[in-house]
N, C-alpha and C positions, 0 to 999 in steps of 0.2 A: 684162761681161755686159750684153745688151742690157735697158734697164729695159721690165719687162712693161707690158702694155696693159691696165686695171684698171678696167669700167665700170661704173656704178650707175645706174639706170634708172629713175626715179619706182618703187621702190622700198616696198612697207607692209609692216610686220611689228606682228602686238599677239602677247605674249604674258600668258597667265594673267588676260588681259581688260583690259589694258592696252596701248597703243599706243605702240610704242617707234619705230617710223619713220611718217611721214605723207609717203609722197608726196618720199622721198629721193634727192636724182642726186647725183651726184658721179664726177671724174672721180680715179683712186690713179695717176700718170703718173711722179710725182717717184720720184729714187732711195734719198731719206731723207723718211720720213712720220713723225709723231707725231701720235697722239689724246690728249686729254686733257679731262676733264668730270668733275665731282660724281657721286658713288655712283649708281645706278641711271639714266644719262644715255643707256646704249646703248654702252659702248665694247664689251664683252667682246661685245654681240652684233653688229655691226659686223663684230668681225674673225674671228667664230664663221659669220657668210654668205658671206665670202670662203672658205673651204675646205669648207663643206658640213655643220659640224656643224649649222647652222640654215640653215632653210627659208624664204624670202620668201614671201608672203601673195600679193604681188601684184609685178607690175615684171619688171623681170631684171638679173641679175650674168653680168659677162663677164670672166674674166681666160685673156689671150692666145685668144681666140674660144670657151674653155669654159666650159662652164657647172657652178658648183660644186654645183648640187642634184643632180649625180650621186654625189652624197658624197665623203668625208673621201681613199676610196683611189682613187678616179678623181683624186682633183686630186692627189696627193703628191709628182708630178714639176713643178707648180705653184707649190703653195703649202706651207711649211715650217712648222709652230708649234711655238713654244716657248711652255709654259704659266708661270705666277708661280709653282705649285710643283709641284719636278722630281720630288716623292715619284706627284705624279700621273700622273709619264708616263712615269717608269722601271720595268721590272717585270721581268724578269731580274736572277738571280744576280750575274752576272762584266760589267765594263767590255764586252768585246771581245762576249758574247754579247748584252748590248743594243744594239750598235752594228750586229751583221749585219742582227738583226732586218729591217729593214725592208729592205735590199736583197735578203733570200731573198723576201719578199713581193713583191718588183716581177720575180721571176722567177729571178735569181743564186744557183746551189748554192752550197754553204758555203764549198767552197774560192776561189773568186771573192770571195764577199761580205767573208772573212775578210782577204784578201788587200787590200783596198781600203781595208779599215776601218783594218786597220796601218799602212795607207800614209800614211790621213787622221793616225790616231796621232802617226809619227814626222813627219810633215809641221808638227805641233804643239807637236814635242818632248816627248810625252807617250808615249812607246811603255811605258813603266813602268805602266799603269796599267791596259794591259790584262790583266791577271788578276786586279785588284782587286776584294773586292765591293764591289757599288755604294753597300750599306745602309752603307761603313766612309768613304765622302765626307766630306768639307764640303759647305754646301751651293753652293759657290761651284763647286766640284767637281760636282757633281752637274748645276748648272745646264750648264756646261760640257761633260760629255757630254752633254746634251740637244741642245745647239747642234751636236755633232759626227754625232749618228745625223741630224739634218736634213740637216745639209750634203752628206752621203754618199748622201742622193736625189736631189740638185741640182734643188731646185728655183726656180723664176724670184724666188721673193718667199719674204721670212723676216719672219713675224710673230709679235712677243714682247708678251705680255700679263704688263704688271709682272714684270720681268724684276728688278730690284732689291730687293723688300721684303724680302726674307730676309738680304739679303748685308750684312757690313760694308764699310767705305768704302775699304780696301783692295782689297777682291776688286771692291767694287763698279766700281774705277776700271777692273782689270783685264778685264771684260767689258764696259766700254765702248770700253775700246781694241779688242778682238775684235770686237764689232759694228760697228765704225768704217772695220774692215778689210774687211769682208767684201763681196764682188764684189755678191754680189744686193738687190736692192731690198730696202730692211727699211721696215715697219709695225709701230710701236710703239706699246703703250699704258703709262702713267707717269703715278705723283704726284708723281715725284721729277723736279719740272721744269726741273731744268741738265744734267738726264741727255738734253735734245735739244739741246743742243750740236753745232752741224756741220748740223742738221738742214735739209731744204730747205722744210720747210711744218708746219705745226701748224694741226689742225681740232680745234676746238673744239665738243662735242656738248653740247646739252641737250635738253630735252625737246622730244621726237619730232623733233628733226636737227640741224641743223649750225646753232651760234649764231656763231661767227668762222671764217675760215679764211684763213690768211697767214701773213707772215714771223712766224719763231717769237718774236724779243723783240716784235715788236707783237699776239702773241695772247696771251701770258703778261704783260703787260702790263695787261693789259685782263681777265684771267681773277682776275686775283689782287686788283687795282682791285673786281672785282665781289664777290671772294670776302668782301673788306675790307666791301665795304658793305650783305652780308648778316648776316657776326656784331658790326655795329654799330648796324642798326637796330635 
């Protein structure tokens, strides 16, 4: 899949009177991204202005010539999110009835929508699971169908905001091979920093923008260095 075109544009957001970008460019062009920055640095709002849940102040976002302030269901053939917990974004009964979901909203009656969602299913070797309810997951499971209702929109870019905090290291590994696989550009946010393994770049946020951004052992590197000589001073 062709990697999308991802622009950020002198860029301001304050929120609640607070200034979370001053004056942000950046180009998202690579096919593996990672964010990673201390609590309150701007990740989750970062990858919350690429699909429209948030609003720039000032600047503009372009991904493949759209602009995501048309909101979350203009961009959904765009941009894909998976949230850090799946209880947030699952809300249907049955496997299979959260997976149509979103392709009856892009227009596909039931029998289409159904019919594509089994297909993603057995394409995963997971066709068992469509009748399962959802609340009877793991949540490695759960995360898992998350991943499957995005894919079944196709869209250009797949962004995961702590996609591991919940998981054991088992499952954990296992959704990193799935993300590893997967055709479309992914943008990741992570504490868990071997979890960007393979990855093509690593930005590093802090306050009000971007404090590193390069090869990922030389940003973690230097993020961890900084980290060390804050709970030592």
């Amino acid at each position: 899949m062709h990697t999308p075109s991802i622009e950020l544009s002198h860029v301001n957001l304050t929120r609640e009177g607070r200034t979370i970008f001053d004056d942000l460019t950046l180009s998202l062009n690579e096919s593996r991204i990672g964010i990673i920055g201390f609590n309150g640095s701007g990740k989750s709002s970062l990858i919350r202005l690429l699909n429209g849940l948030l609003t720039a102040d000032s600047g503009t976002i372009s991904i493949n010539g759209k602009d995501p302030a048309k909101g979350p269901a203009a961009m959904s053939t765009e941009v894909g999110f998976v949230f850090q917990n799946p209880d947030h974004q699952l809300i249907f009964p049955t496997v299979l009835e959260e997976l149509i979901f979103g392709l009856q909203n892009q227009g596909k009656n039931k029998s289409e929508a159904e019919a594509e969602a089994l297909a993603l299913l057995e394409v995963h070797e997971r066709l068992d699971w469509k009748d399962l309810p959802v609340h009877s997951l793991s949540e490695g499971q759960k995360q898992l169908v998350c991943i499957f209702s995005v894919l079944l929109l196709k869209p250009s870019v797949i962004v995961f905001d702590e996609p591991f905090s919940a998981l054991d290291l088992p499952t954990r590994y296992q959704l990193q091979k799935v993300i590893s696989q997967l055709s479309q550009q992914v943008i990741m946010i992570s504490h868990e920093l071997d979890g960007f393994e393979g990855f093509d770049r690593l930005i590093w946020l802090g306050e009000k923008g971007v404090v590193k951004d390069g090869p990922v052992d030389q940003v973690v590197a230097e993020y961890k260095q900084h980290a060390f000589e804050i709970t030592s001073s």
